[in-house]
PDB file of N, CA, C and O in Angstrom:
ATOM      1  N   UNK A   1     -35.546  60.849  41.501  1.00  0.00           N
ATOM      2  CA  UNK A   1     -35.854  59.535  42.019  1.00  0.00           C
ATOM      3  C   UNK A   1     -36.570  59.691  43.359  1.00  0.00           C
ATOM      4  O   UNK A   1     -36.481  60.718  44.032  1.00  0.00           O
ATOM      5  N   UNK A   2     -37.280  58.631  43.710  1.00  0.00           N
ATOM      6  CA  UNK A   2     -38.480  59.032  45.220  1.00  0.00           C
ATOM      7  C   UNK A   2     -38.676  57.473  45.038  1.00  0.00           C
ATOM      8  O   UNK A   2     -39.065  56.795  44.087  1.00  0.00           O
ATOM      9  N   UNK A   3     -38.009  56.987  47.077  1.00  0.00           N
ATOM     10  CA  UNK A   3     -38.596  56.308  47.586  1.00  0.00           C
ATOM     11  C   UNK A   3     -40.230  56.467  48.148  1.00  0.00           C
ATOM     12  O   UNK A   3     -40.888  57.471  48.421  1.00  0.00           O
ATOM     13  N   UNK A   4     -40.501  55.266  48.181  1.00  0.00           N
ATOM     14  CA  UNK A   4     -42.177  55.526  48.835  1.00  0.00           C
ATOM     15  C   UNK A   4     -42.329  54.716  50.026  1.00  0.00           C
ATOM     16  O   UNK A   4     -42.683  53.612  49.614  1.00  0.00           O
ATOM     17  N   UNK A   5     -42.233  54.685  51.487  1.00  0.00           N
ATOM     18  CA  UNK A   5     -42.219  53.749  52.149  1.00  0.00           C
ATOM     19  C   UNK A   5     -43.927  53.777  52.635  1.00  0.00           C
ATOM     20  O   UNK A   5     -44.530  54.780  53.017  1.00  0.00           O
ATOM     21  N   UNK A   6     -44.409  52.587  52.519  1.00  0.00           N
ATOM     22  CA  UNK A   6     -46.082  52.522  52.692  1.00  0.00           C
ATOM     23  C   UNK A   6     -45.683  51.994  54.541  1.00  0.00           C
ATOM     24  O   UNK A   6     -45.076  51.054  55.054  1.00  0.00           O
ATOM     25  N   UNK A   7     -46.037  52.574  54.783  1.00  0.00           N
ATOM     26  CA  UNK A   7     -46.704  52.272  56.906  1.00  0.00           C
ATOM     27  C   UNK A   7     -47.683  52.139  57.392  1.00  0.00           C
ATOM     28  O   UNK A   7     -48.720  52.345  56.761  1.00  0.00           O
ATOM     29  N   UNK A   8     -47.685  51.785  58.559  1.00  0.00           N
ATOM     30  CA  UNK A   8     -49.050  52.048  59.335  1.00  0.00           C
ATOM     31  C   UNK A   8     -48.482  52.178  60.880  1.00  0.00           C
ATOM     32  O   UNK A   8     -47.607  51.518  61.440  1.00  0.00           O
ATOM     33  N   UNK A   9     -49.400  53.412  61.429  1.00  0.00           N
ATOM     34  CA  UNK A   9     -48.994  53.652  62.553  1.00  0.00           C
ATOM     35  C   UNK A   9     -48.806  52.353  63.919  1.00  0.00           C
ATOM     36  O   UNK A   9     -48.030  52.447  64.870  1.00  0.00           O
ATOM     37  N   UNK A  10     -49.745  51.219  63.643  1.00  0.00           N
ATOM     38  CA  UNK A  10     -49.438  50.334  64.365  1.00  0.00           C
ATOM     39  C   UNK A  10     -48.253  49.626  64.476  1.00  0.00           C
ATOM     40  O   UNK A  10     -47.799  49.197  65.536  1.00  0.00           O
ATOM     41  N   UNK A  11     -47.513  49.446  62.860  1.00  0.00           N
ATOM     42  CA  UNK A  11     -46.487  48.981  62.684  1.00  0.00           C
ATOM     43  C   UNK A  11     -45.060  48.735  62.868  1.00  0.00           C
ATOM     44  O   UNK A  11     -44.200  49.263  62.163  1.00  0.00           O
ATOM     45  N   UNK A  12     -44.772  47.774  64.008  1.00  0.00           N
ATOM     46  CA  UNK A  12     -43.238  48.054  64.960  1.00  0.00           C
ATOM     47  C   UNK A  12     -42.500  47.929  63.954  1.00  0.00           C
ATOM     48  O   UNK A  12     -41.488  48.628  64.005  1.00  0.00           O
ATOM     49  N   UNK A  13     -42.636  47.205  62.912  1.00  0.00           N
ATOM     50  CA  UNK A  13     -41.314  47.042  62.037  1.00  0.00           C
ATOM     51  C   UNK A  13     -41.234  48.427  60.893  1.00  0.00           C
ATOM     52  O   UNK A  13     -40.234  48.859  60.319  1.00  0.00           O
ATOM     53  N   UNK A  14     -42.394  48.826  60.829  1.00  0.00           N
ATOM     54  CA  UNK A  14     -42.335  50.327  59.969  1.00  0.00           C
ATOM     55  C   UNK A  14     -41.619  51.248  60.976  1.00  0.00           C
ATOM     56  O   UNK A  14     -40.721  51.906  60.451  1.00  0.00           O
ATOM     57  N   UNK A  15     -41.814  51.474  62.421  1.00  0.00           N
ATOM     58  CA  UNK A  15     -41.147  52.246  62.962  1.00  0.00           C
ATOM     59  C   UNK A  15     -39.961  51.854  63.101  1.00  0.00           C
ATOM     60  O   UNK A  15     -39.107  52.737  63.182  1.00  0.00           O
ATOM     61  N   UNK A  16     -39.572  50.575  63.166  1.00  0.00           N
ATOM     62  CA  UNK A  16     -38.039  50.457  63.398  1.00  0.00           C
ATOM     63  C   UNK A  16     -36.996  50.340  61.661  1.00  0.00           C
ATOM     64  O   UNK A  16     -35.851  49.982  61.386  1.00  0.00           O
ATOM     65  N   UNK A  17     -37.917  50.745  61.036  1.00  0.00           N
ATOM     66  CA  UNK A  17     -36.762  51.295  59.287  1.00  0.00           C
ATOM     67  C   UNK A  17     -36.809  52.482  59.674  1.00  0.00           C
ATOM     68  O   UNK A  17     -36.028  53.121  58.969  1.00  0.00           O
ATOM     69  N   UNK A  18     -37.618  53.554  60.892  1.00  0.00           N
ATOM     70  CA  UNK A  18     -37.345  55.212  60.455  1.00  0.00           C
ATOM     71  C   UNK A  18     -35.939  55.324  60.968  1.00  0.00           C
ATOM     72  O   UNK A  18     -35.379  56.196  60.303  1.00  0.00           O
ATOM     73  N   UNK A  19     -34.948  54.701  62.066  1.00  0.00           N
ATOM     74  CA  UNK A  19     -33.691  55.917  61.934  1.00  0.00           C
ATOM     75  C   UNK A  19     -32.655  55.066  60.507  1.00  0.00           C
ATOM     76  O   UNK A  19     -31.599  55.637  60.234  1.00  0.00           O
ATOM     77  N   UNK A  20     -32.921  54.094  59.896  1.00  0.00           N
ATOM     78  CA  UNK A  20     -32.416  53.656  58.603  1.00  0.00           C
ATOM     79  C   UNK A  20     -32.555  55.001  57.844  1.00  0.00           C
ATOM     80  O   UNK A  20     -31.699  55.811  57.488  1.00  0.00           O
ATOM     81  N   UNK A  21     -33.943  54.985  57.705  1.00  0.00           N
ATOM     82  CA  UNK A  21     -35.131  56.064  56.487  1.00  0.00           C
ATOM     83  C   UNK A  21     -33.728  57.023  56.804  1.00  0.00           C
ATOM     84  O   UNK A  21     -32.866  56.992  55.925  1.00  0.00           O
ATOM     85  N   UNK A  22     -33.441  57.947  58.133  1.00  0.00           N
ATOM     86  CA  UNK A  22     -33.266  59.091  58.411  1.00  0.00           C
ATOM     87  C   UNK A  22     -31.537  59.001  57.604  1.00  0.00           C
ATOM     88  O   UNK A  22     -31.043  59.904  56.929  1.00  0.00           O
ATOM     89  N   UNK A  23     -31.065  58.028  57.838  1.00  0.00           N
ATOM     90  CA  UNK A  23     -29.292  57.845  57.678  1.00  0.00           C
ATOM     91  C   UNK A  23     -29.303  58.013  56.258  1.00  0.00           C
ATOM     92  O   UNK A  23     -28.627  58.854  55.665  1.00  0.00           O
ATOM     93  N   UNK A  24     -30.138  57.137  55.687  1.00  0.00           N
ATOM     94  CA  UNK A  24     -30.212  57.513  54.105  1.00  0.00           C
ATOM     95  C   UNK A  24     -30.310  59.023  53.233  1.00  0.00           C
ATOM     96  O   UNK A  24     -29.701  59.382  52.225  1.00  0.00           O
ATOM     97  N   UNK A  25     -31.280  59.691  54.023  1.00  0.00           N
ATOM     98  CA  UNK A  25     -32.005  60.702  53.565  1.00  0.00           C
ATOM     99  C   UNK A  25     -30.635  61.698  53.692  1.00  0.00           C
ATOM    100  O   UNK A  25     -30.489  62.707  53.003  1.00  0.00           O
ATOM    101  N   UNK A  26     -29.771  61.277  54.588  1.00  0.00           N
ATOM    102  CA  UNK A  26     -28.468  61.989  54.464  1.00  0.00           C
ATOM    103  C   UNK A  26     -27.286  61.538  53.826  1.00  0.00           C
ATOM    104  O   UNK A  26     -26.199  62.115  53.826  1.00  0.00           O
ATOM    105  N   UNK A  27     -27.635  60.250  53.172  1.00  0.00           N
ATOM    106  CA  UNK A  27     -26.347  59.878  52.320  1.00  0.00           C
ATOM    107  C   UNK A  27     -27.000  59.619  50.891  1.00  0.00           C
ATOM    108  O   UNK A  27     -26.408  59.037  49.982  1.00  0.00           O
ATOM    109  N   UNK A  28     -28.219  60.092  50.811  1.00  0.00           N
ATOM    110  CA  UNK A  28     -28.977  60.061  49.360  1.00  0.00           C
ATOM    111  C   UNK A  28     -29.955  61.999  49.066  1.00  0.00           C
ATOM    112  O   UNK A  28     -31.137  62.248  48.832  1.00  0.00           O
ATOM    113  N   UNK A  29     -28.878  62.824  49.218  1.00  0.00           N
ATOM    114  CA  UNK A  29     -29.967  63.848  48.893  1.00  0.00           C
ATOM    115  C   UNK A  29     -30.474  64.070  47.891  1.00  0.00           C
ATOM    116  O   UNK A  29     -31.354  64.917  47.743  1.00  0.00           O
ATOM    117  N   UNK A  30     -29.924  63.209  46.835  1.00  0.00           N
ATOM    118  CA  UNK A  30     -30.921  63.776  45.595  1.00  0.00           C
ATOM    119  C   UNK A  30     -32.058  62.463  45.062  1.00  0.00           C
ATOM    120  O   UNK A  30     -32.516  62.368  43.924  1.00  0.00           O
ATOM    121  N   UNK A  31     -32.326  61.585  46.148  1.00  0.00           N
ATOM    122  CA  UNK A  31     -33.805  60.942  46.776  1.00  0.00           C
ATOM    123  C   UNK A  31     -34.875  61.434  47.277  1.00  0.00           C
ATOM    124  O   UNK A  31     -34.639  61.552  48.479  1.00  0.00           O
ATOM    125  N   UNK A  32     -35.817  61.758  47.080  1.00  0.00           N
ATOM    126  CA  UNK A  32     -36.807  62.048  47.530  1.00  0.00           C
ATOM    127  C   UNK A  32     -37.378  60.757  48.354  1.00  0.00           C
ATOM    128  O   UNK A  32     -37.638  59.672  47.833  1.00  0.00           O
ATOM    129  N   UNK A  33     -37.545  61.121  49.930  1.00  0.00           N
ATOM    130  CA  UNK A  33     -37.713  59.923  50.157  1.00  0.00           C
ATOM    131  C   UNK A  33     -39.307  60.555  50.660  1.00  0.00           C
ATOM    132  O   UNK A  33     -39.459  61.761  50.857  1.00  0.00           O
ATOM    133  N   UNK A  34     -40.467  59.527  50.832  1.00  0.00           N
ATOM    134  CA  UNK A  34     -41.818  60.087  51.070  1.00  0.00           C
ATOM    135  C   UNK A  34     -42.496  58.780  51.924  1.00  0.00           C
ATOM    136  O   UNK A  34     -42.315  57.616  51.564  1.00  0.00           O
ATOM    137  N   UNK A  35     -43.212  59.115  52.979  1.00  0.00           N
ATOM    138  CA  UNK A  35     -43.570  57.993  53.942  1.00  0.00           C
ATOM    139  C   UNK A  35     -45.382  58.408  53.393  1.00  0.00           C
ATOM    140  O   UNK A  35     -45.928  59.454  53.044  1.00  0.00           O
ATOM    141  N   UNK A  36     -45.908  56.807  53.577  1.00  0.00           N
ATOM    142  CA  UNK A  36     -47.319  56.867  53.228  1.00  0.00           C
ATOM    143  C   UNK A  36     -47.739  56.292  54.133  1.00  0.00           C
ATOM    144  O   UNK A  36     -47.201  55.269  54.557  1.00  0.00           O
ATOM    145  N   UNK A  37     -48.906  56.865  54.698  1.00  0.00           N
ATOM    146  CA  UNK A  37     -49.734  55.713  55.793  1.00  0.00           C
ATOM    147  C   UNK A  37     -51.070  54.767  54.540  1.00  0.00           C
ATOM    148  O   UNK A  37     -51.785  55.343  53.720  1.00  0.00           O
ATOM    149  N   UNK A  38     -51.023  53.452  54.772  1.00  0.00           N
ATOM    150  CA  UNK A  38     -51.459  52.460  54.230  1.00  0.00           C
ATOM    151  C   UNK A  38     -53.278  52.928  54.661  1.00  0.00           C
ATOM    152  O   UNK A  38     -54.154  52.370  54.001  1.00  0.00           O
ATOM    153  N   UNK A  39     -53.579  53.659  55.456  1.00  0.00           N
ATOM    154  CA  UNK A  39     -54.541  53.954  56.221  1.00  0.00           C
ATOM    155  C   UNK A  39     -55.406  54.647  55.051  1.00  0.00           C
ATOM    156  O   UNK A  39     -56.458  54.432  54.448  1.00  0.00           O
ATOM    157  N   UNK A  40     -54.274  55.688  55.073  1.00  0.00           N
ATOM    158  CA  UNK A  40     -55.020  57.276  54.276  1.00  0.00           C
ATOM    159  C   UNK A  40     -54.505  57.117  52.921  1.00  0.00           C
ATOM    160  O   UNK A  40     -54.573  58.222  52.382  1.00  0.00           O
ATOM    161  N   UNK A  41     -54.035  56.273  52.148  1.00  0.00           N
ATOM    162  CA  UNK A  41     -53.211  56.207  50.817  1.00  0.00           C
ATOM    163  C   UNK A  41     -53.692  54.950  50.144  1.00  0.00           C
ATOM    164  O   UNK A  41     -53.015  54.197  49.444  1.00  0.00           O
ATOM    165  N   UNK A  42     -55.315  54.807  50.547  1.00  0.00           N
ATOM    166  CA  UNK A  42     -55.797  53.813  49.841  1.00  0.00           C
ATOM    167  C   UNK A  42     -55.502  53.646  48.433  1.00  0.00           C
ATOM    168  O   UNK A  42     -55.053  52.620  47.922  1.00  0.00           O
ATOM    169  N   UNK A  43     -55.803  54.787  47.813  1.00  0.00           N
ATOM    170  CA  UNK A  43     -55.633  54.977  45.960  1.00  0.00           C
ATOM    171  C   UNK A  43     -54.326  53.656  45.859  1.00  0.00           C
ATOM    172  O   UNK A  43     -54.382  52.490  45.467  1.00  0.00           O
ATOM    173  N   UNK A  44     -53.163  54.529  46.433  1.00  0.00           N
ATOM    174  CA  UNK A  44     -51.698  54.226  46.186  1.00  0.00           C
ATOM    175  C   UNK A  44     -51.310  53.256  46.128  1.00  0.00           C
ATOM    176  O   UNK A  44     -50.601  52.812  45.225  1.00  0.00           O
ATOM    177  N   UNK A  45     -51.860  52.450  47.510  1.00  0.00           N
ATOM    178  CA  UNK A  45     -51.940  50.733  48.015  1.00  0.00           C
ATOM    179  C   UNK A  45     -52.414  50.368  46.614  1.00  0.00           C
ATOM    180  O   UNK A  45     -51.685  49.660  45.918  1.00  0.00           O
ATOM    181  N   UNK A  46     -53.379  50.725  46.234  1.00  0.00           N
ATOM    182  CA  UNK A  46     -54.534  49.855  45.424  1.00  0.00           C
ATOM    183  C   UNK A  46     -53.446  50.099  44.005  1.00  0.00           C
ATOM    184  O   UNK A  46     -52.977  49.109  43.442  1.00  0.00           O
ATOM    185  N   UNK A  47     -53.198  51.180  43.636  1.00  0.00           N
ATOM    186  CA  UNK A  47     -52.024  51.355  42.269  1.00  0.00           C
ATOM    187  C   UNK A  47     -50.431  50.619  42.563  1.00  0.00           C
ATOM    188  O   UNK A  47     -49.645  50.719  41.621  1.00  0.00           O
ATOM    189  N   UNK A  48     -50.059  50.075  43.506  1.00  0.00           N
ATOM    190  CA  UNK A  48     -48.840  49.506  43.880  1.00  0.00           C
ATOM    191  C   UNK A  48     -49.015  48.038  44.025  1.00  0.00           C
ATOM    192  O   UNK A  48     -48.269  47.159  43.595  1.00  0.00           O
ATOM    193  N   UNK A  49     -50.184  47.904  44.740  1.00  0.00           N
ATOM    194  CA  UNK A  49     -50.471  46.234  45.106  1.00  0.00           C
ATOM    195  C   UNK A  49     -49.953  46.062  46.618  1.00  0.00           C
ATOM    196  O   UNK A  49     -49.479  44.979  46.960  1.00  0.00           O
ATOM    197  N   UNK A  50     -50.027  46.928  47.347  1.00  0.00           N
ATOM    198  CA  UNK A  50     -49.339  46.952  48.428  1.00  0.00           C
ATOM    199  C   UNK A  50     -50.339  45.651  49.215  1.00  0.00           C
ATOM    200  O   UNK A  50     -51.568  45.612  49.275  1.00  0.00           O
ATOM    201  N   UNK A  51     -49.485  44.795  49.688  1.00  0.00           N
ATOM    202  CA  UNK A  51     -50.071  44.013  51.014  1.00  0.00           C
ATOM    203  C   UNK A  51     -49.714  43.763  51.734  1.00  0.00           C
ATOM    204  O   UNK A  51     -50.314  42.839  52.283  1.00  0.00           O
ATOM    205  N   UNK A  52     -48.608  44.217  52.359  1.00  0.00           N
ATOM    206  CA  UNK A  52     -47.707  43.720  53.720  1.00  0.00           C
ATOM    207  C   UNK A  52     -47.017  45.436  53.979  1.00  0.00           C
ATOM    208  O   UNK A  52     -46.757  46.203  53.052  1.00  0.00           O
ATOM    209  N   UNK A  53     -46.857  45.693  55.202  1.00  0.00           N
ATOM    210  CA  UNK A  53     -46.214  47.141  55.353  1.00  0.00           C
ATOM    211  C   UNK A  53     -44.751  46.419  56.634  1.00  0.00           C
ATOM    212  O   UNK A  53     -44.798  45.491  57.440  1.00  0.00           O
ATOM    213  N   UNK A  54     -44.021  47.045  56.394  1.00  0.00           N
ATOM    214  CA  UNK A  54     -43.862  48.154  55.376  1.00  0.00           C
ATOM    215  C   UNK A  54     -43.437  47.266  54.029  1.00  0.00           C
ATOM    216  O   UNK A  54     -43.072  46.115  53.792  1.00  0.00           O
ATOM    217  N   UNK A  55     -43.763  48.769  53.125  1.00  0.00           N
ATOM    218  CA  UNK A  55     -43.140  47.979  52.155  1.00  0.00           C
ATOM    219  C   UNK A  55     -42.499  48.872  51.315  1.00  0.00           C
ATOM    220  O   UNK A  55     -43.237  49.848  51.440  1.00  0.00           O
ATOM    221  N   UNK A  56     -41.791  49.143  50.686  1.00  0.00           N
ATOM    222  CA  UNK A  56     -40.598  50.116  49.960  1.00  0.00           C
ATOM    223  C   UNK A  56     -40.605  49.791  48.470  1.00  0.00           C
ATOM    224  O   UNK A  56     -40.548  48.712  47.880  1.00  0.00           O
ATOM    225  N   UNK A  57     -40.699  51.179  47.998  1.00  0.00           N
ATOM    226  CA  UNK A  57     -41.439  51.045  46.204  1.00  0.00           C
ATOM    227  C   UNK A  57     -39.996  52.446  45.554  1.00  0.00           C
ATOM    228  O   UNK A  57     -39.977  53.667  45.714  1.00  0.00           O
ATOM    229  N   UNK A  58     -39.145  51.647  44.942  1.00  0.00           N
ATOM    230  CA  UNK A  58     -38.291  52.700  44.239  1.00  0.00           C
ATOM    231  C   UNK A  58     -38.743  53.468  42.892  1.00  0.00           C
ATOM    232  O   UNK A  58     -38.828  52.785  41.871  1.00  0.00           O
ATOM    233  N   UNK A  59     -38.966  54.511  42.843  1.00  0.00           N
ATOM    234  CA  UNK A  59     -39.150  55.492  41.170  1.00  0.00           C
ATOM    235  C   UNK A  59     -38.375  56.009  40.470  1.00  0.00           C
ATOM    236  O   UNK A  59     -37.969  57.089  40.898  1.00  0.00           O
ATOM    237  N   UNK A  60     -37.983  55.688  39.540  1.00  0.00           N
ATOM    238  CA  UNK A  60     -37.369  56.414  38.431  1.00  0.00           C
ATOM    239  C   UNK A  60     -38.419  57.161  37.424  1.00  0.00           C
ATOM    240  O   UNK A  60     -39.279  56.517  36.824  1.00  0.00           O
ATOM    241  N   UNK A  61     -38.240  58.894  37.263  1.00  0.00           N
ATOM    242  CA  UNK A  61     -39.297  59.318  36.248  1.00  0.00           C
ATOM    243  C   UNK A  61     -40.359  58.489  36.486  1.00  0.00           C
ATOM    244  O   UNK A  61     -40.589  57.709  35.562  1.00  0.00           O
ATOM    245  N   UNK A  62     -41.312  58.393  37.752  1.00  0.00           N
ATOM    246  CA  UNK A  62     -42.681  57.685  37.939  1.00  0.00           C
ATOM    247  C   UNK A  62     -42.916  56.628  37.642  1.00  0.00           C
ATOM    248  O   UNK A  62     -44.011  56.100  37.834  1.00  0.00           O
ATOM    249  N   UNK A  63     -42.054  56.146  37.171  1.00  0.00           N
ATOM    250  CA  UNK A  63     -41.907  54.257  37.247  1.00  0.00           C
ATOM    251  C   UNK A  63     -41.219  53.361  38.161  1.00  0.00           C
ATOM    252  O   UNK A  63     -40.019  53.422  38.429  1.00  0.00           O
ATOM    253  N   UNK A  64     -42.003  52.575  38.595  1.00  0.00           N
ATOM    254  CA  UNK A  64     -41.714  51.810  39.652  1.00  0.00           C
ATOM    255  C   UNK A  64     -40.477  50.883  39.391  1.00  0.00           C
ATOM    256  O   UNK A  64     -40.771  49.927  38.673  1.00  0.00           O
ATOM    257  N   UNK A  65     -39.374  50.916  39.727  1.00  0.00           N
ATOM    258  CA  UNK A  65     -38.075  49.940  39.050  1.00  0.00           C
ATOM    259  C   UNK A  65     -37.651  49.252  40.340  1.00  0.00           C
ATOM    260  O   UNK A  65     -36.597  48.616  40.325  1.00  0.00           O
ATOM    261  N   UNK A  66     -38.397  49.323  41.487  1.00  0.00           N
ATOM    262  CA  UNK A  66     -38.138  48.224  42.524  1.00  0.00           C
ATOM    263  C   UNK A  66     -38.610  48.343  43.940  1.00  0.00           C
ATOM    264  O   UNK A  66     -38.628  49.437  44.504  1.00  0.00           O
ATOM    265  N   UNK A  67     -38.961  47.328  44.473  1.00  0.00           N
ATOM    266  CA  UNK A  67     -39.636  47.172  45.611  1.00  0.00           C
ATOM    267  C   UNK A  67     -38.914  46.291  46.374  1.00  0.00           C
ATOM    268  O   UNK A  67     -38.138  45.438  45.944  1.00  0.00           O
ATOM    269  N   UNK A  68     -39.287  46.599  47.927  1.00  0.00           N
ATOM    270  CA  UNK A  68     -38.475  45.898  48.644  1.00  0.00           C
ATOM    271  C   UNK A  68     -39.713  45.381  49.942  1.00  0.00           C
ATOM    272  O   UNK A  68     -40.599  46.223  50.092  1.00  0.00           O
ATOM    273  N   UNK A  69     -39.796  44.534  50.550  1.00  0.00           N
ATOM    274  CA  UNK A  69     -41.475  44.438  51.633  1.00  0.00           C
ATOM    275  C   UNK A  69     -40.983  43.725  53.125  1.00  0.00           C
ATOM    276  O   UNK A  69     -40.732  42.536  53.318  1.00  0.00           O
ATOM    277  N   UNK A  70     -40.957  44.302  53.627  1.00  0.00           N
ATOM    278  CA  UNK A  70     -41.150  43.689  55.135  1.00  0.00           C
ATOM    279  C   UNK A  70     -39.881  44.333  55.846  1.00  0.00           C
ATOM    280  O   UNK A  70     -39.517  45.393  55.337  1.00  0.00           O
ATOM    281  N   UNK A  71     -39.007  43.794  57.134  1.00  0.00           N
ATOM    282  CA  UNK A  71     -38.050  44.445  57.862  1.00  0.00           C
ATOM    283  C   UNK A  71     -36.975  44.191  57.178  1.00  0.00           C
ATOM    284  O   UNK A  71     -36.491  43.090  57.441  1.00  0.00           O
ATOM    285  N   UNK A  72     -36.271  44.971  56.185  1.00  0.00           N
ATOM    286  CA  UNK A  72     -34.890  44.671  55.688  1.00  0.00           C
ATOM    287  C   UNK A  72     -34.014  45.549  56.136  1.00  0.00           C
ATOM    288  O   UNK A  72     -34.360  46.637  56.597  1.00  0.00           O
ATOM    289  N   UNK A  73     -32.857  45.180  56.050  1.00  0.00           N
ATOM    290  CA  UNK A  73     -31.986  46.126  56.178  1.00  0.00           C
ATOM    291  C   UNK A  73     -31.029  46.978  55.101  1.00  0.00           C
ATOM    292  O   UNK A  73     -30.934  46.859  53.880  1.00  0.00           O
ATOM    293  N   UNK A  74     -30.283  47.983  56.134  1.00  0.00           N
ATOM    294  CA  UNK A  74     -29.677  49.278  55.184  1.00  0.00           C
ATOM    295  C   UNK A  74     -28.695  48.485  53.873  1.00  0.00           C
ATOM    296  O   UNK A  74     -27.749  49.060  53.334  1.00  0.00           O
ATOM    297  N   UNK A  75     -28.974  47.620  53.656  1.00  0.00           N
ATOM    298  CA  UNK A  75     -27.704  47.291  52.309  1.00  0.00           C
ATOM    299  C   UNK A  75     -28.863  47.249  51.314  1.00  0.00           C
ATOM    300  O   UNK A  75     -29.033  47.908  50.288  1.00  0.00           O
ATOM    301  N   UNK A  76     -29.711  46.184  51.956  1.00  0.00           N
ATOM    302  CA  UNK A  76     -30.994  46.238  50.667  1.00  0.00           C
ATOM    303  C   UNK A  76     -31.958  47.658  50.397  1.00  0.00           C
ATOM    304  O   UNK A  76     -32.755  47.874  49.484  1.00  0.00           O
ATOM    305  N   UNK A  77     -31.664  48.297  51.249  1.00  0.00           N
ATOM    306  CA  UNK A  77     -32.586  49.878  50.613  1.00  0.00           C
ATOM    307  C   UNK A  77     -31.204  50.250  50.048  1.00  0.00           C
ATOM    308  O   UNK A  77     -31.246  50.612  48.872  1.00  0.00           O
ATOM    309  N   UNK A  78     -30.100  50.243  50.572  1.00  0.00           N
ATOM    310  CA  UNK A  78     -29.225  51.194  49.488  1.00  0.00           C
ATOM    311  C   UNK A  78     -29.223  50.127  47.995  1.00  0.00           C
ATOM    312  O   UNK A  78     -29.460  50.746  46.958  1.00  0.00           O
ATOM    313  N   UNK A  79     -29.026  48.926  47.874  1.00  0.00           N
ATOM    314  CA  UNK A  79     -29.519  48.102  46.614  1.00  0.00           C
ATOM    315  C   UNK A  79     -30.822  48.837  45.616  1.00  0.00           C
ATOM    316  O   UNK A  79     -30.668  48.974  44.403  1.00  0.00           O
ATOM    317  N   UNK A  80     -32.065  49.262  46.317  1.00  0.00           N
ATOM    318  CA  UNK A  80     -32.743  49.568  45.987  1.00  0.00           C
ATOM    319  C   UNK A  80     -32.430  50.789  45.828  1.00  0.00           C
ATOM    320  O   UNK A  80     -33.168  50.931  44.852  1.00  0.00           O
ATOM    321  N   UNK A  81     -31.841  52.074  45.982  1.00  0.00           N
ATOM    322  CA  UNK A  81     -31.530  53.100  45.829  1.00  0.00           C
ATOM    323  C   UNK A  81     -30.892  53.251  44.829  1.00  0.00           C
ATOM    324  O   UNK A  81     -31.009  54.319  44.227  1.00  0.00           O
ATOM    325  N   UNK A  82     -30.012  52.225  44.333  1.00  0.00           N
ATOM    326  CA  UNK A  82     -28.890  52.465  43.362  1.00  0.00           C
ATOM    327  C   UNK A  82     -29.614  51.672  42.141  1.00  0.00           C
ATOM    328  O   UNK A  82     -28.994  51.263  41.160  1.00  0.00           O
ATOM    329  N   UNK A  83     -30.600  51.559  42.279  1.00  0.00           N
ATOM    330  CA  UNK A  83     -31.532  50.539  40.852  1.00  0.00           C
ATOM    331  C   UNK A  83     -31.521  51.625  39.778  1.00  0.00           C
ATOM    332  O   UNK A  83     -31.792  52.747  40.207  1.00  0.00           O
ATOM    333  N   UNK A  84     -31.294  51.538  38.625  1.00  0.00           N
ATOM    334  CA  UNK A  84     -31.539  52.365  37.116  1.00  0.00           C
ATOM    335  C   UNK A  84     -32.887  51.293  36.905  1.00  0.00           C
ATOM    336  O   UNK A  84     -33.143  50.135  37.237  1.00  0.00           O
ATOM    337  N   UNK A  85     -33.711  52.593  36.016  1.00  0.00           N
ATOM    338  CA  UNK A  85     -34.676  51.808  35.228  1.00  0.00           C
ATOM    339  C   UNK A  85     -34.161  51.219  33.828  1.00  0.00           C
ATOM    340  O   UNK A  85     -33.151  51.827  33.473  1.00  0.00           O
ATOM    341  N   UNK A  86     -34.580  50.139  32.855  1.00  0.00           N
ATOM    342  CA  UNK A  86     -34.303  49.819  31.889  1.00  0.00           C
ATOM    343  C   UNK A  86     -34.482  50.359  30.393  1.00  0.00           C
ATOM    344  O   UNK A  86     -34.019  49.721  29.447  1.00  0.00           O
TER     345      UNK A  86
END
């Protein structure tokens, strides 16, 4: 499974999910968690639909089974962490 969090370096609210990102990454090790800048990850944006950063894209086996967009907090990424695909 691999989170995808899309950013941009300007972004106060993308920087303020990284010490969330970090707490997780230690109570989820078998997450792959992966940060994208919205900048340099045009393709990705454009294959996700990304339009607001941050924005948080959950994978199961390379399928997208949930997204989460803007400043949320640690209950709704662990929600999103614990998603099965169908």
């Amino acid at each position: 499974m691999k989170l995808l969090k899309f950013e941009a370096s300007w972004c106060g609210p993308c920087k303020m999910m990284n010490p969330i990102i970090e707490e997780l990454k230690q109570e989820y090790p078998n997450v792959e968690f992966e940060s994208l800048s919205v900048e340099e990850e045009s393709e990705l944006v454009q294959k996700y639909g990304v339009k607001t950063v941050p924005t948080f894209i959950m994978l199961k086996e390379n399928k997208q089974v949930g997204q989460l967009v803007g400043l949320v907090d640690k209950e709704d990424l662990i929600g999103l962490l614990n998603l099965k695909s169908e």
